[in-house]
C-alpha positions in Angstrom: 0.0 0.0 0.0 1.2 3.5 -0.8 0.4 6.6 0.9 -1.6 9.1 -0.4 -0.2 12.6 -1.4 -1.5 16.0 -0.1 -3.5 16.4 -3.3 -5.4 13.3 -2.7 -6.5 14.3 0.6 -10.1 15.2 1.4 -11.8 16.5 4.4 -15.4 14.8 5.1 -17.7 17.6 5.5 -21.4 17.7 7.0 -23.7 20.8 6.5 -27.6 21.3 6.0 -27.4 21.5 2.2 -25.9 17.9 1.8 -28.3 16.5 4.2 -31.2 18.1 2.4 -29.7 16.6 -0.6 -29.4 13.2 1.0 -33.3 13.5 1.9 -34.7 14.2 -1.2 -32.8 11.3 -2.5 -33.9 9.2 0.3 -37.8 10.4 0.0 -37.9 9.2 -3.7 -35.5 5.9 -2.8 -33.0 7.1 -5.5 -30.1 5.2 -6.0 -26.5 7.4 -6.7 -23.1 6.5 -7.9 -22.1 8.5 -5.4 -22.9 6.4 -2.8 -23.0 3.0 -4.3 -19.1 4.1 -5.9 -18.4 5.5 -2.8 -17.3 8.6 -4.8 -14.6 11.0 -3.2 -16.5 14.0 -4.5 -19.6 12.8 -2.5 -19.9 15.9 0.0 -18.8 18.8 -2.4 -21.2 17.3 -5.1 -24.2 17.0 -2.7 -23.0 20.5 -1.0 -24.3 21.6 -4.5 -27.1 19.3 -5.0 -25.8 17.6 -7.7 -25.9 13.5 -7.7 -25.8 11.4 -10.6 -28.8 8.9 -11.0 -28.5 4.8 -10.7 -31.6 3.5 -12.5 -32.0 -0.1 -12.8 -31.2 -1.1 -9.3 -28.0 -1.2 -7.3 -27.0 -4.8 -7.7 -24.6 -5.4 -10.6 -24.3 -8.9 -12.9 -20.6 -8.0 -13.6 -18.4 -7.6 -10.6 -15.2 -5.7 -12.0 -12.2 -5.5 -9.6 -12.2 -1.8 -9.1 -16.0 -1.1 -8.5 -17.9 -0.5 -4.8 -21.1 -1.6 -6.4 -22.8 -4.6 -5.2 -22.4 -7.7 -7.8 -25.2 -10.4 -7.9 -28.7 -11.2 -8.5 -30.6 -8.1 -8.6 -34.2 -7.7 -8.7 -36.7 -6.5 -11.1 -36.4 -3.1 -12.6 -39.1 -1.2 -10.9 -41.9 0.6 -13.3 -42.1 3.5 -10.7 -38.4 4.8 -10.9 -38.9 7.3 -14.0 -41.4 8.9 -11.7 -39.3 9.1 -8.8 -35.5 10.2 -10.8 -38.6 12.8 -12.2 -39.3 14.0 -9.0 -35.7 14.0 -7.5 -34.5 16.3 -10.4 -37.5 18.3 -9.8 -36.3 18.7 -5.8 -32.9 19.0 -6.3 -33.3 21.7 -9.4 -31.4 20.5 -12.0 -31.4 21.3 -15.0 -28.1 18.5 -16.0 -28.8 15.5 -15.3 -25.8 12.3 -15.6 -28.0 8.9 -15.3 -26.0 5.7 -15.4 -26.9 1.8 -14.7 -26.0 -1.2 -13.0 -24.9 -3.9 -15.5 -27.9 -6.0 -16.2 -26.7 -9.2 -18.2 -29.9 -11.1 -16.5 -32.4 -8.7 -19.0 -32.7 -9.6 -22.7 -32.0 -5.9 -23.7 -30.0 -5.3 -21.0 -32.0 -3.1 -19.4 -32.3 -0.7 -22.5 -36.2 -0.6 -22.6 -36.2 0.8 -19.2 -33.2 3.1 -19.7 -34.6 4.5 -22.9 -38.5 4.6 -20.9 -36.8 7.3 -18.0 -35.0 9.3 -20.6 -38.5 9.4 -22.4 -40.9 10.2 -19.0 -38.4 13.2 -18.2 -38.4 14.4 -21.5 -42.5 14.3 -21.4 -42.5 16.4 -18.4 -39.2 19.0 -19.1 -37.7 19.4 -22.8 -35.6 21.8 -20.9 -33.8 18.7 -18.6 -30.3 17.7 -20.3 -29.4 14.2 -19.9 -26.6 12.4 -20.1 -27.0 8.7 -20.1 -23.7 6.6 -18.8 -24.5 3.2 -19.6 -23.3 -0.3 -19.8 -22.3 -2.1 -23.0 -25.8 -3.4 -23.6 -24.7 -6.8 -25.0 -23.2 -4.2 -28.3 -26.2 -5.0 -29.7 -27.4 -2.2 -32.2 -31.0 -2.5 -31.5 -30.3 -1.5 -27.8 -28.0 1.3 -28.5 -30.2 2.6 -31.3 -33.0 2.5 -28.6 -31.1 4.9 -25.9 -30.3 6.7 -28.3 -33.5 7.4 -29.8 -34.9 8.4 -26.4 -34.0 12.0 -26.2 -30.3 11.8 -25.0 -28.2 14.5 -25.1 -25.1 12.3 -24.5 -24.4 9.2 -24.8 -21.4 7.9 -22.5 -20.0 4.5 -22.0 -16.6 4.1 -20.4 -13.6 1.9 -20.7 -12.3 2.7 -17.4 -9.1 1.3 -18.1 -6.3 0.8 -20.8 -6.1 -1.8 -23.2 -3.2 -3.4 -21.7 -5.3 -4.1 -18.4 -8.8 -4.5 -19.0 -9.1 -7.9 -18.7 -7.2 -7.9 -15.4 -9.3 -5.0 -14.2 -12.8 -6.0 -15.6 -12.6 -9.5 -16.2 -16.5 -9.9 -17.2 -15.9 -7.3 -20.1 -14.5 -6.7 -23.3 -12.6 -3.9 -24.4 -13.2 -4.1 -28.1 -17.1 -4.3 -27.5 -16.7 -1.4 -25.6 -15.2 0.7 -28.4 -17.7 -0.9 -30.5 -20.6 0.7 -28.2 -19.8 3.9 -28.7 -18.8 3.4 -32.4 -22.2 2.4 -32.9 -23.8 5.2 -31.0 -22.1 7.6 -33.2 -22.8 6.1 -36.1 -26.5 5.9 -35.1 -26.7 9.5 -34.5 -24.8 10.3 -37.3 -22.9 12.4 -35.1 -25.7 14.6 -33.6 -25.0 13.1 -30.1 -21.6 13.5 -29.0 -20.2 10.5 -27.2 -17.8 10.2 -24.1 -16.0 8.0 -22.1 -13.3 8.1 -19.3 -10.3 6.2 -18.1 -9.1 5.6 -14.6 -5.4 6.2 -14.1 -2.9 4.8 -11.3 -3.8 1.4 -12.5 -0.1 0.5 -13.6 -1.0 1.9 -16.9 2.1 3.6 -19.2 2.0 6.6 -20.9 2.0 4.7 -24.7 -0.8 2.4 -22.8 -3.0 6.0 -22.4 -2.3 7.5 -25.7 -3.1 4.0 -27.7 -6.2 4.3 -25.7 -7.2 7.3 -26.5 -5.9 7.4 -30.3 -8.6 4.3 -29.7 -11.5 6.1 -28.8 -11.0 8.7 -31.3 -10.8 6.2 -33.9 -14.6 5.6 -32.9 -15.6 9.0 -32.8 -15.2 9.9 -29.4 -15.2 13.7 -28.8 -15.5 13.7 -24.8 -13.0 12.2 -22.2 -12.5 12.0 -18.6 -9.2 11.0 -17.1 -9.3 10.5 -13.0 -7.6 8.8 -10.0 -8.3 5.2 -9.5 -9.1 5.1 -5.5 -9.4 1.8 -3.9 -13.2 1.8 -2.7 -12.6 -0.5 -0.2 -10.2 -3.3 1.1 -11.6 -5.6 -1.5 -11.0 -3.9 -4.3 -7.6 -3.7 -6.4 -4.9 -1.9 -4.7 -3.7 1.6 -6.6 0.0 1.1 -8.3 0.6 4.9 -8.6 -0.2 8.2 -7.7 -1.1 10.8 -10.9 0.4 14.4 -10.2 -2.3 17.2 -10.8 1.2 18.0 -13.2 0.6 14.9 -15.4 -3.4 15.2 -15.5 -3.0 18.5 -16.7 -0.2 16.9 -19.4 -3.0 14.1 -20.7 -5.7 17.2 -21.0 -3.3 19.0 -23.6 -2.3 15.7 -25.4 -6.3 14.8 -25.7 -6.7 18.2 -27.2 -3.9 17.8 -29.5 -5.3 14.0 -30.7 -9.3 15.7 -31.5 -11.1 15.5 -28.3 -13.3 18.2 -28.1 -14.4 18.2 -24.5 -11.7 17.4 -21.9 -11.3 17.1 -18.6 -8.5 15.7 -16.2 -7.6 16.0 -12.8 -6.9 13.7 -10.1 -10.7 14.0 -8.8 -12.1 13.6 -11.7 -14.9 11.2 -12.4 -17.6 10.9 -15.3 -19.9 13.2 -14.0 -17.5 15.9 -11.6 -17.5 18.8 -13.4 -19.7 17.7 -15.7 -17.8 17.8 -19.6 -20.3 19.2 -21.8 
């Protein structure tokens, strides 16, 4: 185990605003990444009432080796949760809204119907309401991305968390070139209207040539959005950090990502898909 540098150090913070964020959340039994990720940016995000949406429940099918989420058997995707992510946004007052998903290998679609149905129900109620949907691979079927992406998206994100080189080591249950795939196929079924994102954890034991093939990758697919964070260990179960990124280097891999076509770009050691929100 290495130590953390001053840069990675956070203080845990309580006030009024991020417990009124907390209740509206717990009123409407909304499920965040920012709790189920154990996010670092928890109490700064919910200082500003900002959380970023779980729909489909909070049990994964997948189990990668970095994640906090709970893998297993989850239970049926409930037919009430537009309604409720609807009334959260309404409470919290946002008007960007980052809504991402549990892996659901156990649904024929992959949960796609009921992803595209909330993107559809907000939409109905708020035109205004910009939403960016983070989701799993959906199988790479077409059909499934075509369907999110017919919903009203404004972006359409999918993330390879990880290099090439270890993907399989960090996310066993998934493929890297079906990932690329995914978001090939979303821009090609837009026909570039909807931009397309991704993001990459670093500290990993990636190399420099390991993040530039990666992202000379994405581009290759039509990528125009990326983040690049810190890998944090969530908890003792999950895979230990190798390295430390300077705010130095992050700010190094933002100017190279310029410099290979990415339009939107944004690196720092807290960053995560939806801190900061690339737009």
């Amino acid at each position: 185990m290495i130590a953390k540098p001053r840069w990675l150090r956070r203080n845990i913070i309580s006030s009024a605003k991020i417990e009124g964020t907390r209740k509206v959340l717990r009123d409407f039994s909304i499920n965040t990444v920012c709790e189920s990720a154990k996010c670092p940016n928890l109490c700064e995000c919910f200082e500003k009432g900002v959380a970023t949406f779980i729909t489909l429940g909070d049990i994964c099918t997948r189990g990668c080796r970095f994640c906090a989420v709970t893998a297993g058997t989850p239970s049926a995707p409930d037919p009430e949760e537009p309604a409720k992510i609807y009334e959260a946004i309404k409470g919290l007052h946002l008007e960007y809204v980052v809504i991402t998903s549990v892996t659901r290998d156990d649904l024929p679609d992959g949960g796609a119907g009921h992803y595209a149905a909330t993107v559809r129900y907000l939409k109905e109620r708020s035109n205004d309401i910009k939403i960016e949907a983070l989701v799993p691979d959906l199988k790479g079927k077409a059909e499934y991305i075509s369907e999110v992406c017919g919903s009203g998206i404004d972006v359409f994100a999918h993330n390879l968390d990880t290099v090439k080189r270890l993907h399989k080591s960090v996310k066993p249950n998934c493929d890297y070139y079906l990932s690329l795939c995914v978001l090939g196929k979303a821009r090609d079924i837009s026909r570039g209207v909807i931009p397309t994102k991704s993001g990459l954890m670093l500290g990993l034991g990636e190399t420099e040539e390991d993040i530039l093939s990666t992202m000379r990758d994405l581009r290759n697919v039509g990528c125009g959005m990326i983040t690049l964070g810190q890998y944090l260990k969530p908890s003792p179960s999950r895979i230990e950090e190798r390295e430390f990124i300077s705010p130095k280097i992050f700010e190094k891999y933002k100017e190279i990502a310029y410099n290979l076509g990415f339009t939107r770009v944004s690196s720092g050691p807290f960053v995560r898909s939806s801190y900061h929100i690339t737009r």
